[in-house]
Backbone as numpy.savetxt, mean C-alpha at the origin, in Angstrom:
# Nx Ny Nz CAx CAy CAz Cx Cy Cz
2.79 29.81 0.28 2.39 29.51 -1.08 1.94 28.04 -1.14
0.97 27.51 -1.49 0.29 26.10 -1.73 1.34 25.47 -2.53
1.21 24.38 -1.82 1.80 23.13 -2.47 1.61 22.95 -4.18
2.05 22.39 -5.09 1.28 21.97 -6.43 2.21 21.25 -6.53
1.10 19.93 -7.47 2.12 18.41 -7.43 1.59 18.58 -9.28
2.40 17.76 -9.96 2.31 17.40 -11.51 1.22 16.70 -11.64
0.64 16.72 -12.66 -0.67 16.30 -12.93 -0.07 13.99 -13.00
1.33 14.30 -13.65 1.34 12.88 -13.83 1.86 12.15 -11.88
1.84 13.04 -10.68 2.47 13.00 -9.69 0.83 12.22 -9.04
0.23 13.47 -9.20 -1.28 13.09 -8.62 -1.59 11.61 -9.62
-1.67 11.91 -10.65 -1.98 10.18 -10.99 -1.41 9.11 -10.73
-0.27 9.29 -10.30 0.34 8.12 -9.90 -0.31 7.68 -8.20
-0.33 8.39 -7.72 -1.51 8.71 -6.48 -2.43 7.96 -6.53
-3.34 8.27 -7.58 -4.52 7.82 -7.66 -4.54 6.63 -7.97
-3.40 6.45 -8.77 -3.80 4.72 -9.41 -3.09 3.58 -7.99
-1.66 4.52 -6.87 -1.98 3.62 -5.90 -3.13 3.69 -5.06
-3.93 4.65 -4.89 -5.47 4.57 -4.10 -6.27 3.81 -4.33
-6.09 3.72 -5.95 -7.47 2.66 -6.71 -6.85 1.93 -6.63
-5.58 1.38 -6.63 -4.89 -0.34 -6.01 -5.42 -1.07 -5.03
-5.52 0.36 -4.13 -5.78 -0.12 -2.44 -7.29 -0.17 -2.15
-8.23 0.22 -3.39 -9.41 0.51 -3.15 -10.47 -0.49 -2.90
-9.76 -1.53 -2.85 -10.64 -3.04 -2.57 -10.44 -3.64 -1.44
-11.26 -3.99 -0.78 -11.10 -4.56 0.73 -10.20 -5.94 0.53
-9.90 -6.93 -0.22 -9.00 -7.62 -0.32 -7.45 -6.86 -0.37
-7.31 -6.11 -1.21 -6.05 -5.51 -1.68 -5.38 -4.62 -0.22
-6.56 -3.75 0.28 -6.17 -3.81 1.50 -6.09 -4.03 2.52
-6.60 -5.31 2.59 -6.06 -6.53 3.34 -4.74 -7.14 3.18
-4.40 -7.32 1.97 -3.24 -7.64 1.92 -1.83 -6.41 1.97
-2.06 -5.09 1.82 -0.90 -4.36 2.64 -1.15 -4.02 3.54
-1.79 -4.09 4.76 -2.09 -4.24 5.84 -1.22 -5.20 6.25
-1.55 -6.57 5.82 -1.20 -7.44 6.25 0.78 -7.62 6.39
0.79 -7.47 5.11 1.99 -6.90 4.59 3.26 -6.03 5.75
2.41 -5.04 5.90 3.16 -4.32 6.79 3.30 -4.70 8.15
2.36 -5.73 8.61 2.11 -6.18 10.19 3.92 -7.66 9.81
3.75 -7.85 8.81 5.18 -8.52 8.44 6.53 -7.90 8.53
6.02 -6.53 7.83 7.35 -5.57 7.75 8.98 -6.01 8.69
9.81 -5.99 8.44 10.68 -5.97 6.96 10.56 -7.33 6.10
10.18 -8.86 6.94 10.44 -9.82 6.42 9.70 -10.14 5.17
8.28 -9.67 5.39 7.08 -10.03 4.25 6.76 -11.55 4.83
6.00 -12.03 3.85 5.25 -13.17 3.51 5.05 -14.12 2.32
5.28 -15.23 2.40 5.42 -16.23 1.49 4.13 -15.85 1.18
3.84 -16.29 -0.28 2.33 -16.23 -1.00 1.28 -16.62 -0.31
1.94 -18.19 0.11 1.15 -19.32 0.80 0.35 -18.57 1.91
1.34 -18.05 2.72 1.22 -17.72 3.86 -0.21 -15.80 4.06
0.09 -15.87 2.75 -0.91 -14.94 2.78 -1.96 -15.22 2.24
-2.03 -16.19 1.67 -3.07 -16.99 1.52 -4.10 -17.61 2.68
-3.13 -18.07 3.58 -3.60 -19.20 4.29 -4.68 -17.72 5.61
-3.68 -16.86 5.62 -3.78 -15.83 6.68 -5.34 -14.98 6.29
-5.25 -15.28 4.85 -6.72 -14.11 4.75 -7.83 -14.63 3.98
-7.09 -16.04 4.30 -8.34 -16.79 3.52 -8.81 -17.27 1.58
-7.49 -16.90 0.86 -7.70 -16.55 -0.15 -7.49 -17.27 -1.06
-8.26 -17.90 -2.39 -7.55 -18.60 -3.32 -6.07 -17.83 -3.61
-5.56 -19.05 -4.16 -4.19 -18.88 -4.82 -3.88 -17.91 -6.48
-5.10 -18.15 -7.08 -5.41 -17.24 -8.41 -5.73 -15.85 -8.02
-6.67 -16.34 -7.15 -7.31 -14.85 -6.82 -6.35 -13.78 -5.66
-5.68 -14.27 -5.27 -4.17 -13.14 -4.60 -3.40 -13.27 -5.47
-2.76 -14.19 -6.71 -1.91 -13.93 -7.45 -2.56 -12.32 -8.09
-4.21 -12.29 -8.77 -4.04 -11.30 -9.09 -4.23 -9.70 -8.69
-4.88 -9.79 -7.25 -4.31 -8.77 -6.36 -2.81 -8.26 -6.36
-1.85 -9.44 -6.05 -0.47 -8.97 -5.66 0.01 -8.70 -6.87
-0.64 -8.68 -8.24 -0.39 -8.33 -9.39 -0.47 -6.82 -9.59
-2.02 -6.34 -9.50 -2.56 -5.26 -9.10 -1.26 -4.14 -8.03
-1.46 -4.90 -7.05 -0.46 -4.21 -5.65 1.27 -3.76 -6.59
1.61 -4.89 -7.09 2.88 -4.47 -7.30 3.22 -3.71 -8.18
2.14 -3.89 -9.26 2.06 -2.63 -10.71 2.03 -1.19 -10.37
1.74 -1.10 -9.28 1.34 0.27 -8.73 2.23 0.72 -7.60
3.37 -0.30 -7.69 4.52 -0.50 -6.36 4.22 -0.10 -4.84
3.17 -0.57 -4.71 2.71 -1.02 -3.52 3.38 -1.96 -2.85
3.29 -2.80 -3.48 4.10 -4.20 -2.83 5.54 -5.09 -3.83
6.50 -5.72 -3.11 7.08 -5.90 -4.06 7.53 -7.73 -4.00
7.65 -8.48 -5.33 7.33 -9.74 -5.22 8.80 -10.31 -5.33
9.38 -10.73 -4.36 10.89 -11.33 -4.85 10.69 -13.52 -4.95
11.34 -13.86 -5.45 11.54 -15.41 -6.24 12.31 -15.97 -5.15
12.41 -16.94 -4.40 13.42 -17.64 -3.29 13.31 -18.70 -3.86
13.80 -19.61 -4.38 13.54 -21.25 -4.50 11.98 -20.73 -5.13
11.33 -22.05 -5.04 9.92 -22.24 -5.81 9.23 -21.26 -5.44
9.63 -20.51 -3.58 8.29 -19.33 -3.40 8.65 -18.26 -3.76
7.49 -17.18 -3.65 7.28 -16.21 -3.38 7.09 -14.78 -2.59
8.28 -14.31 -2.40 8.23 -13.30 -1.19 7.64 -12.40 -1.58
6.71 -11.84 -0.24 6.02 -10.05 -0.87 6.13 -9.69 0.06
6.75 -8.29 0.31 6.71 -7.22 1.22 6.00 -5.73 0.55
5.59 -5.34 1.78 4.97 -4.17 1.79 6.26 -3.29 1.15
6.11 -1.76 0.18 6.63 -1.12 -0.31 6.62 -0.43 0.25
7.39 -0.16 1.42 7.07 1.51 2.37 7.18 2.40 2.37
8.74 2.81 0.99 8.61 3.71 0.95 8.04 4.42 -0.31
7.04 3.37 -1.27 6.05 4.06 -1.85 5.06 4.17 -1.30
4.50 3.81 0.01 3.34 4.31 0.65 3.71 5.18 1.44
4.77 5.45 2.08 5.40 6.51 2.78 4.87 7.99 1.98
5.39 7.80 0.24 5.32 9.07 0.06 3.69 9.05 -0.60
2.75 7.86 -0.67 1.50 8.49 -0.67 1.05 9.02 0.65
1.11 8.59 1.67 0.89 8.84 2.94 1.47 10.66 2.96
2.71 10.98 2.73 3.15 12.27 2.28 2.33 13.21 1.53
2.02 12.77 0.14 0.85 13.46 -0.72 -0.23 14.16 0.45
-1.08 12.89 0.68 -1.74 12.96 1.62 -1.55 13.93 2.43
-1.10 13.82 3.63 -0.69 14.63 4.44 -0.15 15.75 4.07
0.39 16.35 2.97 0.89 17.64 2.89 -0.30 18.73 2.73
-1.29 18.09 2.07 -2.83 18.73 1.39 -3.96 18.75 2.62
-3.65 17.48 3.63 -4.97 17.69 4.68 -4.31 18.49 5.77
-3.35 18.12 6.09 -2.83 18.60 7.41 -1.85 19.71 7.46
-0.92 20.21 6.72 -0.31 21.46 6.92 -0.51 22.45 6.21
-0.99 22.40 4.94 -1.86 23.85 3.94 -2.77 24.44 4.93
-3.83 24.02 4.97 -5.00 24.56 6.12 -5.42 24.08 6.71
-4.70 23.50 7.73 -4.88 22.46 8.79 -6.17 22.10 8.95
-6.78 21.57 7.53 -8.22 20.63 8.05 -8.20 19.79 9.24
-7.19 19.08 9.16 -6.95 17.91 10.34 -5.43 18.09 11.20
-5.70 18.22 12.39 -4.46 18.70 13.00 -3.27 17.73 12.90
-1.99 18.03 12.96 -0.96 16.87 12.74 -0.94 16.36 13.91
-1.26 16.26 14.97 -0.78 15.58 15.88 -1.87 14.52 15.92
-3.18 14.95 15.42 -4.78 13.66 15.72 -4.40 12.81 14.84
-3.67 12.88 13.75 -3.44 11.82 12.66 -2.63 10.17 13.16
-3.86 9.68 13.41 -3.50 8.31 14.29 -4.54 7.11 13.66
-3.90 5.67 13.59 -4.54 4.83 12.79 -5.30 4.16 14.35
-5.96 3.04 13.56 -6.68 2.28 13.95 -7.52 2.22 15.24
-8.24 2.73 15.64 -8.71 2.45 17.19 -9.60 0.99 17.46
């Protein structure tokens, strides 16, 4: 019997896809996760991808509204780590619809980056 997700399940989906849908934004959970568990000072993701300080404040704004990423306070900085296990379960969404309903894409080829 096919999967079916809630209409408000899939939107929540979508609005982390359209989070990630900018080559900055995913740059920065990319980046994020190459940190995983510690994260990254603001600065430091700044300095790493090149970015004004306004203009990643409002990315990591974007990222965290959609709990992508999450922003913790230390002294004056700013910690952000990747949210894994809300990308875990988009990555899940994902994968339940391409790869085990009708195996468009086999589970075992599902491999990043070459």
């Amino acid at each position: 019997m096919p999967q079916t997700h809630q209409p408000s399940t899939t939107a929540r989906f979508a609005r982390m896809l359209a989070a990630m849908g900018t080559e900055p934004r995913l740059a920065i959970v990319r980046l994020l996760l190459t940190a995983h568990p510690e994260g990254l000072f603001v600065g430091e993701i700044a300095a790493e991808l090149g970015m004004a300080g306004s203009t990643l404040s409002h990315h990591l704004d974007k990222l965290k509204n959609e709990g992508l990423v999450t922003v913790q306070r230390e002294g004056t900085f700013l910690r952000c780590t990747a949210n894994t296990a809300g990308l875990e379960e988009l990555l899940g969404f994902l994968y339940a619809e391409c790869c085990t309903r009708n195996k468009a894409v086999e589970p075992g080829r599902v491999t990043c980056c070459g």
